[in-house]
PDB file of N, CA, C and O in Angstrom:
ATOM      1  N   UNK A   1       0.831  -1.189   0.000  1.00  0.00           N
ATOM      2  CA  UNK A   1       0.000   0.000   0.000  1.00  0.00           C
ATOM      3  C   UNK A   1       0.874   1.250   0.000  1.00  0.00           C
ATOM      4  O   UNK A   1       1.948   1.178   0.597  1.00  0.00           O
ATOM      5  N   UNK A   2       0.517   2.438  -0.631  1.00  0.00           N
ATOM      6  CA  UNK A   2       1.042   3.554  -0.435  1.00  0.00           C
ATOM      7  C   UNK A   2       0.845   4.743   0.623  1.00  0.00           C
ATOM      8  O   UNK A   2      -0.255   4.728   1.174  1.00  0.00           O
ATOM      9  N   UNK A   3       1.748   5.805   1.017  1.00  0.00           N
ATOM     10  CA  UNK A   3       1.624   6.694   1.765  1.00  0.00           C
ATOM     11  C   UNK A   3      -0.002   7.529   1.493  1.00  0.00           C
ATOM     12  O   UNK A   3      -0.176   7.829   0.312  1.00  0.00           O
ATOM     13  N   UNK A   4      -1.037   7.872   2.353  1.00  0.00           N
ATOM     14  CA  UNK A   4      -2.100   8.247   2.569  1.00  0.00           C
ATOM     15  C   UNK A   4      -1.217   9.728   2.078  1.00  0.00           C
ATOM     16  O   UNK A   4      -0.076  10.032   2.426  1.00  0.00           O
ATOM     17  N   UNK A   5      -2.075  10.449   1.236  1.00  0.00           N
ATOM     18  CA  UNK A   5      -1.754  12.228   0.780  1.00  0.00           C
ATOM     19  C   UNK A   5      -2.749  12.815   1.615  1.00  0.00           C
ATOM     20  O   UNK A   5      -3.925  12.473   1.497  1.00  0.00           O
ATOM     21  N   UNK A   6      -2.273  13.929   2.705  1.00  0.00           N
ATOM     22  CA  UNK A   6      -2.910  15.004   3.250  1.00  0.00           C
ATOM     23  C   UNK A   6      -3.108  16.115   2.829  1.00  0.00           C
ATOM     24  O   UNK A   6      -2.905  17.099   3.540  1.00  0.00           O
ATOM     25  N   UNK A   7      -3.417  16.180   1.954  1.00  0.00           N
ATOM     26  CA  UNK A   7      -3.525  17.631   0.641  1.00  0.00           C
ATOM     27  C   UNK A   7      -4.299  18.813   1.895  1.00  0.00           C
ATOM     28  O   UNK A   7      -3.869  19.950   2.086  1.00  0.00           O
ATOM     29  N   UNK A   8      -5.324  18.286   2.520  1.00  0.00           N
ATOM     30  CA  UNK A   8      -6.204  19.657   3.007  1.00  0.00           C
ATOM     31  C   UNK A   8      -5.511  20.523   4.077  1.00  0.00           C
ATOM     32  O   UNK A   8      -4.928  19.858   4.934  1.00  0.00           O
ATOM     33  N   UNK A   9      -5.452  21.763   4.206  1.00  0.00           N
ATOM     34  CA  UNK A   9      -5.185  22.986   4.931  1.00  0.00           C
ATOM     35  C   UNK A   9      -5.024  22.115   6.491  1.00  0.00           C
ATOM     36  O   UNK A   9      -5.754  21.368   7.143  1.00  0.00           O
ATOM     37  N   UNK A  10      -3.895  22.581   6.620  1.00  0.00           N
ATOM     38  CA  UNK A  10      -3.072  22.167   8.141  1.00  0.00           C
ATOM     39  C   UNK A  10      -4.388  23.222   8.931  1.00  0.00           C
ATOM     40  O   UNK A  10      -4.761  24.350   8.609  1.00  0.00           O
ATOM     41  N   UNK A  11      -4.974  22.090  10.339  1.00  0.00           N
ATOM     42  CA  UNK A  11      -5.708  22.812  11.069  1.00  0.00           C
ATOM     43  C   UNK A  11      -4.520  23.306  12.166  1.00  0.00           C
ATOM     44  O   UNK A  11      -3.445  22.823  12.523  1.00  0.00           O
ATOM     45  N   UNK A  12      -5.382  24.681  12.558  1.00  0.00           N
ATOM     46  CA  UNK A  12      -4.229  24.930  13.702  1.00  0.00           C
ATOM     47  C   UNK A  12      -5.364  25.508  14.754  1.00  0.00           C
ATOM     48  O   UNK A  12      -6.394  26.089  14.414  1.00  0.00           O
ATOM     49  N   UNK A  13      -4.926  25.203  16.188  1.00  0.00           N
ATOM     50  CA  UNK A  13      -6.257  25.290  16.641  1.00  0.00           C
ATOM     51  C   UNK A  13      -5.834  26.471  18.039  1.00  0.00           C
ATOM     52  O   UNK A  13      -4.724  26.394  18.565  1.00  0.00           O
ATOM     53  N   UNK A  14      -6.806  27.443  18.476  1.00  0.00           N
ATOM     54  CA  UNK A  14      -5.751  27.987  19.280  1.00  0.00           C
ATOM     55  C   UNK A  14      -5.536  28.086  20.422  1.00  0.00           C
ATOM     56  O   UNK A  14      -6.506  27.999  21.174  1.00  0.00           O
ATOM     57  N   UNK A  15      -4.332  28.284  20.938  1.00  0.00           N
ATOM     58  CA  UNK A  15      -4.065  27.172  22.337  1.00  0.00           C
ATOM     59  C   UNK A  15      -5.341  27.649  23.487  1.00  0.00           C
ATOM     60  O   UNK A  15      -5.881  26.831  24.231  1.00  0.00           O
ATOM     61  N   UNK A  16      -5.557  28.578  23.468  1.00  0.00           N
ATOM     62  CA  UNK A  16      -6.536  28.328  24.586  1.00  0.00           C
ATOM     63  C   UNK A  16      -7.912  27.632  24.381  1.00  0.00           C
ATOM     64  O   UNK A  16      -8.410  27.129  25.388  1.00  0.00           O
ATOM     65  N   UNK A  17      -8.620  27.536  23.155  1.00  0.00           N
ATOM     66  CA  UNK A  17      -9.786  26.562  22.979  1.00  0.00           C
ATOM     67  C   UNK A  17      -9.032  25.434  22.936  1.00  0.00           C
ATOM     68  O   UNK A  17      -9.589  24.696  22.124  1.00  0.00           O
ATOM     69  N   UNK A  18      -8.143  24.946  23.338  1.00  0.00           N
ATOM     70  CA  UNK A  18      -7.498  23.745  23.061  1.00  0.00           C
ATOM     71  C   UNK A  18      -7.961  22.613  24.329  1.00  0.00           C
ATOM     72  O   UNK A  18      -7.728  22.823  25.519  1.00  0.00           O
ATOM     73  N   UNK A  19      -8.543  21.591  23.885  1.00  0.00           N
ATOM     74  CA  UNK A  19      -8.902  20.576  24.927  1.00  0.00           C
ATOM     75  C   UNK A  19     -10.529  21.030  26.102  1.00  0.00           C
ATOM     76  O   UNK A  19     -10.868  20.608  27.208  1.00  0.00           O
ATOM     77  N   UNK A  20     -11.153  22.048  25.147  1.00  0.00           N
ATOM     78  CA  UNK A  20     -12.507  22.685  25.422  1.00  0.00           C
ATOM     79  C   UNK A  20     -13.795  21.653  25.462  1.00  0.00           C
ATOM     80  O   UNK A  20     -14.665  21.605  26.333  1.00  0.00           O
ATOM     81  N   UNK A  21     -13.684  20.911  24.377  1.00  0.00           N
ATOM     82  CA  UNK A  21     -14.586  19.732  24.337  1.00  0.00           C
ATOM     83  C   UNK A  21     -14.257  18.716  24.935  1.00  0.00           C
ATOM     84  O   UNK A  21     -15.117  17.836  24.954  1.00  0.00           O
ATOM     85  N   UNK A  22     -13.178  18.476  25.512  1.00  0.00           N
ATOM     86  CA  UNK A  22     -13.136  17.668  26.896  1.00  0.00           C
ATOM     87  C   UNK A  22     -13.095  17.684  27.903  1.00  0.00           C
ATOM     88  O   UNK A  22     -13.400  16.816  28.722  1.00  0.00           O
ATOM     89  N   UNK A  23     -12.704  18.694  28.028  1.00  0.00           N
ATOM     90  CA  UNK A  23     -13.517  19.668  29.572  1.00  0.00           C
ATOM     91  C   UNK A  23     -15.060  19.679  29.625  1.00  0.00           C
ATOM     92  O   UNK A  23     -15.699  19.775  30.673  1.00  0.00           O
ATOM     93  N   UNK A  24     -15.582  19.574  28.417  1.00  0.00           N
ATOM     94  CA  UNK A  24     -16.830  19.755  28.396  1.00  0.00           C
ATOM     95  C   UNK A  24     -17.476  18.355  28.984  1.00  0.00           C
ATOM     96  O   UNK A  24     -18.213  18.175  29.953  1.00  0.00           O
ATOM     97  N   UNK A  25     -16.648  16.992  27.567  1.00  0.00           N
ATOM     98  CA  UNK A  25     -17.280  15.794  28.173  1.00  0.00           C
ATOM     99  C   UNK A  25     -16.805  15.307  29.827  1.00  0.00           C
ATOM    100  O   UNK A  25     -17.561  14.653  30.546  1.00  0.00           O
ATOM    101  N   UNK A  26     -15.634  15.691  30.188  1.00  0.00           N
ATOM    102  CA  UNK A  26     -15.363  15.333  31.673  1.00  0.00           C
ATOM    103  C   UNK A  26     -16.110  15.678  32.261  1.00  0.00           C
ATOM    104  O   UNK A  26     -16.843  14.778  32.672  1.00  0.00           O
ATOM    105  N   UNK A  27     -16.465  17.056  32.702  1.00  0.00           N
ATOM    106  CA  UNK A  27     -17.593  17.661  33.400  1.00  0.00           C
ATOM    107  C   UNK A  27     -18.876  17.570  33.407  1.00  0.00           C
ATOM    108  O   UNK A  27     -19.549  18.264  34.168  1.00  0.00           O
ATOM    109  N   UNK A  28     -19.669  16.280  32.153  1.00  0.00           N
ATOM    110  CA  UNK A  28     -20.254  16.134  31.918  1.00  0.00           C
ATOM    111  C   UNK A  28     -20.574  14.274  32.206  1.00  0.00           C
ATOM    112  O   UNK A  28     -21.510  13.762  31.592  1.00  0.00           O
ATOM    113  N   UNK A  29     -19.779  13.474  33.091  1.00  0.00           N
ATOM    114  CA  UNK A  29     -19.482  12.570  33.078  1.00  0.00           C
ATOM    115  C   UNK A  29     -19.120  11.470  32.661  1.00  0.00           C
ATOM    116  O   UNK A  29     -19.467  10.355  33.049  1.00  0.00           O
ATOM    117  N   UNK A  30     -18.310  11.800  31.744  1.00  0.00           N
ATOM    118  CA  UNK A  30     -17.418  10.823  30.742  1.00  0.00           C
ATOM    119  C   UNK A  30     -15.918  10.944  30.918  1.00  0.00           C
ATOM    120  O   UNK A  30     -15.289  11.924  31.318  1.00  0.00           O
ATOM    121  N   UNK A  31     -15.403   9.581  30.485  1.00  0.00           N
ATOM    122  CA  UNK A  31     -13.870   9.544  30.909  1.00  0.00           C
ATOM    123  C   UNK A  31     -13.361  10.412  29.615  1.00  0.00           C
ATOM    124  O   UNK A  31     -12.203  10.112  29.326  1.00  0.00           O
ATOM    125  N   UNK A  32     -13.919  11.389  28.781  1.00  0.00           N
ATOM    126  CA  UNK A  32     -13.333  11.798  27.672  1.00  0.00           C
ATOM    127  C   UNK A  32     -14.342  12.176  26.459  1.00  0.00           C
ATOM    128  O   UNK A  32     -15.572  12.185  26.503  1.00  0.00           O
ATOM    129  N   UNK A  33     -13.172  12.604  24.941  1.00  0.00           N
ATOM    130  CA  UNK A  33     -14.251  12.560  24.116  1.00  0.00           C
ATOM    131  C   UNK A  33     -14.980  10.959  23.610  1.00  0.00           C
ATOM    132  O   UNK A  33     -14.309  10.014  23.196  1.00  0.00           O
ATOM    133  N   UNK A  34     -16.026  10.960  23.719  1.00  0.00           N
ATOM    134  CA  UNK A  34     -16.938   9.375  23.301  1.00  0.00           C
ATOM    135  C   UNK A  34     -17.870  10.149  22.657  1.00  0.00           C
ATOM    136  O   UNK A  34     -18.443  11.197  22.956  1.00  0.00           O
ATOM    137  N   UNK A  35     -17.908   9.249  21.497  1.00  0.00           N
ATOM    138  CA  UNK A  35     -19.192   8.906  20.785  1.00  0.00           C
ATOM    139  C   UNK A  35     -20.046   9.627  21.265  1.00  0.00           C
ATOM    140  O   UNK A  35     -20.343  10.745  20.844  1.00  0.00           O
ATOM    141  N   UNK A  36     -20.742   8.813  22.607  1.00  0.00           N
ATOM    142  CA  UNK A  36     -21.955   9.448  23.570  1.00  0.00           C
ATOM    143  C   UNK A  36     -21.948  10.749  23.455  1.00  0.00           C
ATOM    144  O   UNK A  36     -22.873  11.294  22.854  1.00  0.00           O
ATOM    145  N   UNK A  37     -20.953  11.458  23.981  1.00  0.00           N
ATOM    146  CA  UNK A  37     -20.293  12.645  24.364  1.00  0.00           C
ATOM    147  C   UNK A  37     -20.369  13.671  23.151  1.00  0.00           C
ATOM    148  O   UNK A  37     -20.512  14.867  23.406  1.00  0.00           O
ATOM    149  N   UNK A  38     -20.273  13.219  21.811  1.00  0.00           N
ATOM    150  CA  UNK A  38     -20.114  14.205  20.579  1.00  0.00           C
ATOM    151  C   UNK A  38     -21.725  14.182  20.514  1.00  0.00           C
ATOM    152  O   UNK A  38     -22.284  15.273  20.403  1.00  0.00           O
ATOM    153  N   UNK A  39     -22.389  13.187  20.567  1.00  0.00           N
ATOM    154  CA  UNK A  39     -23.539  13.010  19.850  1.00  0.00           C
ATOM    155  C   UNK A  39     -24.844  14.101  21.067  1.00  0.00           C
ATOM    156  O   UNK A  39     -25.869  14.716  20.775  1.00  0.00           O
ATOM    157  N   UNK A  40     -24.014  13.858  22.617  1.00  0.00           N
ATOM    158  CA  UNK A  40     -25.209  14.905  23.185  1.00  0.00           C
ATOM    159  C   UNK A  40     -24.333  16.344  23.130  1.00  0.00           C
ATOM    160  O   UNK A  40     -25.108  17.287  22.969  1.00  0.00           O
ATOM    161  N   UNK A  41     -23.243  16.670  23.201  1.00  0.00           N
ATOM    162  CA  UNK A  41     -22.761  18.059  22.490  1.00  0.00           C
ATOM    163  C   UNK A  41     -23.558  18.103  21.168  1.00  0.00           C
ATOM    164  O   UNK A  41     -24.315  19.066  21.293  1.00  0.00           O
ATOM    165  N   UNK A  42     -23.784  17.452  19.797  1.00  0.00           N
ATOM    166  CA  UNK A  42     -24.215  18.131  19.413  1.00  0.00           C
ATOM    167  C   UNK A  42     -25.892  18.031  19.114  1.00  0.00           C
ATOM    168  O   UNK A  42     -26.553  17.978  18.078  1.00  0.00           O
ATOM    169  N   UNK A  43     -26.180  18.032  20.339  1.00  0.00           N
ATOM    170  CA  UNK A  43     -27.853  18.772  20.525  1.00  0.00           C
ATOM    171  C   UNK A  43     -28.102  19.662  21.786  1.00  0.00           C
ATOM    172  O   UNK A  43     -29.190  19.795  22.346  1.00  0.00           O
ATOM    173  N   UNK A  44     -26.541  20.441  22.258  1.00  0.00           N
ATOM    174  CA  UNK A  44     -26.630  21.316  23.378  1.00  0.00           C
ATOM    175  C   UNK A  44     -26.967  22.587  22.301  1.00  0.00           C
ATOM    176  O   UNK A  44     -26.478  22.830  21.198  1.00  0.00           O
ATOM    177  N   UNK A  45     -28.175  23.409  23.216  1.00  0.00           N
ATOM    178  CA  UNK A  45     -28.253  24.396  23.100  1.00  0.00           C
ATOM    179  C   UNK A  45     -27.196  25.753  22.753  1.00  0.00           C
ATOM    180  O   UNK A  45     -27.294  26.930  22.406  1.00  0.00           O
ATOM    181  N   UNK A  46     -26.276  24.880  23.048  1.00  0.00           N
ATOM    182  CA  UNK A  46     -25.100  26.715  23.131  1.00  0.00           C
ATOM    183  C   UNK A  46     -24.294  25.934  21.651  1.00  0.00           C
ATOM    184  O   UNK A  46     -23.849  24.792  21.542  1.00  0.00           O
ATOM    185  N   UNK A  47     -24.351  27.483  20.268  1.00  0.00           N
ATOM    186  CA  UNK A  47     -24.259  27.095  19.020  1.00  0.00           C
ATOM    187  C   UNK A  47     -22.284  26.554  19.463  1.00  0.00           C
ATOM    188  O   UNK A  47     -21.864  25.571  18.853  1.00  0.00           O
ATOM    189  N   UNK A  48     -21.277  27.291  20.512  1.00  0.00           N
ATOM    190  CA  UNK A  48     -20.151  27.024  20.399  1.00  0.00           C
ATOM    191  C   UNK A  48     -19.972  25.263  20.787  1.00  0.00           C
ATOM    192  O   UNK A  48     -19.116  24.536  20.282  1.00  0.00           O
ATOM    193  N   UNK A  49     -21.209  24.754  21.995  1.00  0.00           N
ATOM    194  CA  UNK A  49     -20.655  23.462  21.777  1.00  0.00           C
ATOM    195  C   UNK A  49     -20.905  22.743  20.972  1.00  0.00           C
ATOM    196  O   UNK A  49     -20.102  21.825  20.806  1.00  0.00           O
ATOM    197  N   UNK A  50     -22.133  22.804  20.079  1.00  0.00           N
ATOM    198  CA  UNK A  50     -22.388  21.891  18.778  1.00  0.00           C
ATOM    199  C   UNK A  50     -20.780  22.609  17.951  1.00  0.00           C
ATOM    200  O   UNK A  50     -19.882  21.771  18.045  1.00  0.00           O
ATOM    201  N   UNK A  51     -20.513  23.348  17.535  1.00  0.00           N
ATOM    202  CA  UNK A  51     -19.525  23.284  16.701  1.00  0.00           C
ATOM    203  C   UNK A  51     -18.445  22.642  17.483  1.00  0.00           C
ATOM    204  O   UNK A  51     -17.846  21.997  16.622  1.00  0.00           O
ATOM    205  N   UNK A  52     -17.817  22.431  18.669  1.00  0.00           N
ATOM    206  CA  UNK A  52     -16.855  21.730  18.856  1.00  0.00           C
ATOM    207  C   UNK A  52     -17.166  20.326  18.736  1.00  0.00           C
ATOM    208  O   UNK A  52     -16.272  19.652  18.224  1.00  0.00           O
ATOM    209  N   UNK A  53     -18.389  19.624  19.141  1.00  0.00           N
ATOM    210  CA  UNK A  53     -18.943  18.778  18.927  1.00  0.00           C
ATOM    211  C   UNK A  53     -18.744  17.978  17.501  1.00  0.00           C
ATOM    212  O   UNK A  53     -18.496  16.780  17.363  1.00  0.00           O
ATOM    213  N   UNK A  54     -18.920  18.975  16.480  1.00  0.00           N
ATOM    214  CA  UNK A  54     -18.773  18.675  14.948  1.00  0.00           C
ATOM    215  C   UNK A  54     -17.382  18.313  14.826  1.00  0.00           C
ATOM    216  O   UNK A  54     -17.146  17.268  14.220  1.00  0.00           O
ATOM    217  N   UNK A  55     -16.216  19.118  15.383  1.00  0.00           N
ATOM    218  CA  UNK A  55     -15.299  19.545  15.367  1.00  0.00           C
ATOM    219  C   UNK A  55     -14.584  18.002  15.327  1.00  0.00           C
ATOM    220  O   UNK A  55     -13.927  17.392  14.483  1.00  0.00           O
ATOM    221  N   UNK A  56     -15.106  17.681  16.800  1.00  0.00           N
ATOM    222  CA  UNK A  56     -14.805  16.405  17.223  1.00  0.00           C
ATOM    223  C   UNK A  56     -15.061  15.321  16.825  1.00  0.00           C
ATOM    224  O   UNK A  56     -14.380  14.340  17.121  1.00  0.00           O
ATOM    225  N   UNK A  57     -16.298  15.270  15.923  1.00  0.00           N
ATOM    226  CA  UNK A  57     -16.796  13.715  15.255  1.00  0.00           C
ATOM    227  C   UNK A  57     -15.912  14.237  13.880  1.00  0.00           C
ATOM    228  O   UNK A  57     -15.057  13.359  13.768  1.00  0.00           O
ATOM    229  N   UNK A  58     -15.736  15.041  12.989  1.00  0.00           N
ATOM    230  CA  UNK A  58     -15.326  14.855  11.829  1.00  0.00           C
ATOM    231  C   UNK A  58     -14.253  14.556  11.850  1.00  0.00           C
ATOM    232  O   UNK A  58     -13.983  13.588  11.140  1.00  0.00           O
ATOM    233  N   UNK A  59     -12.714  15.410  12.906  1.00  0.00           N
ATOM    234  CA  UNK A  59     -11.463  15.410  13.551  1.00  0.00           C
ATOM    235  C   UNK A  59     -11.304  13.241  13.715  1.00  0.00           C
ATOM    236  O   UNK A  59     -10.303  12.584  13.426  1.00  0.00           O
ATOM    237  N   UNK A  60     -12.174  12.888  14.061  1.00  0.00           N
ATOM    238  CA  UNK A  60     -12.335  11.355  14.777  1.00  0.00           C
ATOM    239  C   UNK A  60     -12.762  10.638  13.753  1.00  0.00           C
ATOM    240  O   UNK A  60     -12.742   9.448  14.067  1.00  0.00           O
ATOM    241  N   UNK A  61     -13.371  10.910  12.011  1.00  0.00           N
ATOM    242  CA  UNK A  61     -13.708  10.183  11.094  1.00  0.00           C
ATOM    243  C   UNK A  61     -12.465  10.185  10.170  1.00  0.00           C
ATOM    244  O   UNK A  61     -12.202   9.138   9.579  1.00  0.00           O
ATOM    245  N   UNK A  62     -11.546  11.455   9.966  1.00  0.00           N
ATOM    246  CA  UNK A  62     -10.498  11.339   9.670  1.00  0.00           C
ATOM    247  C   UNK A  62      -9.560  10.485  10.487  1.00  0.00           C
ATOM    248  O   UNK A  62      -9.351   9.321  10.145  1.00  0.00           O
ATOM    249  N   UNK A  63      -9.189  10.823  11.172  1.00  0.00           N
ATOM    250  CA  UNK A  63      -8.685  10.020  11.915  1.00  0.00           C
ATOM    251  C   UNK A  63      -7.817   8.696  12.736  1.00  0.00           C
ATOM    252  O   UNK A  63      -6.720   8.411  13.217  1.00  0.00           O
ATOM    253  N   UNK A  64      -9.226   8.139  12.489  1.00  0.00           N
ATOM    254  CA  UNK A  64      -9.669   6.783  12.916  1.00  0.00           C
ATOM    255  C   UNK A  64      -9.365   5.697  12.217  1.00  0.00           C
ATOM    256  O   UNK A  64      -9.506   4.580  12.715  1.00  0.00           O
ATOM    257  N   UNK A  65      -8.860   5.900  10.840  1.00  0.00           N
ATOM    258  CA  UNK A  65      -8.918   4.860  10.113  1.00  0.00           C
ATOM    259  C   UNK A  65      -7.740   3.915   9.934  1.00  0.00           C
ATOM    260  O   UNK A  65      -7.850   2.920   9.217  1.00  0.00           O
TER     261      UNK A  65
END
């Protein structure tokens, strides 16, 4: 098999939102980001945690593989 090409725009994220959505799921009672955890972020009311929420399942479909 060959080397996977990362053509798309280097994310850069900035250090202080950094590790925001797991603060979120910790405090929310999970050992972390989970599944569970993206899927009720994204049906919270506040529009910044659905976007980290997104952030986090798409970040985890790349990913993952």
């Amino acid at each position: 098999m060959g080397k996977v090409k990362n053509n798309g725009p280097k994310i850069e994220i900035n250090p202080k939102a950094k590790n925001s959505f797991t603060r979120y799921c910790k405090q929310h009672g999970y050992k972390g980001v989970t599944k569970a955890c993206v899927e009720e972020g994204l049906k919270s009311p506040n529009p910044k945690t659905r976007r980290r929420a997104n952030f986090a399942r798409n970040f985890a479909l790349k990913h993952t593989k």
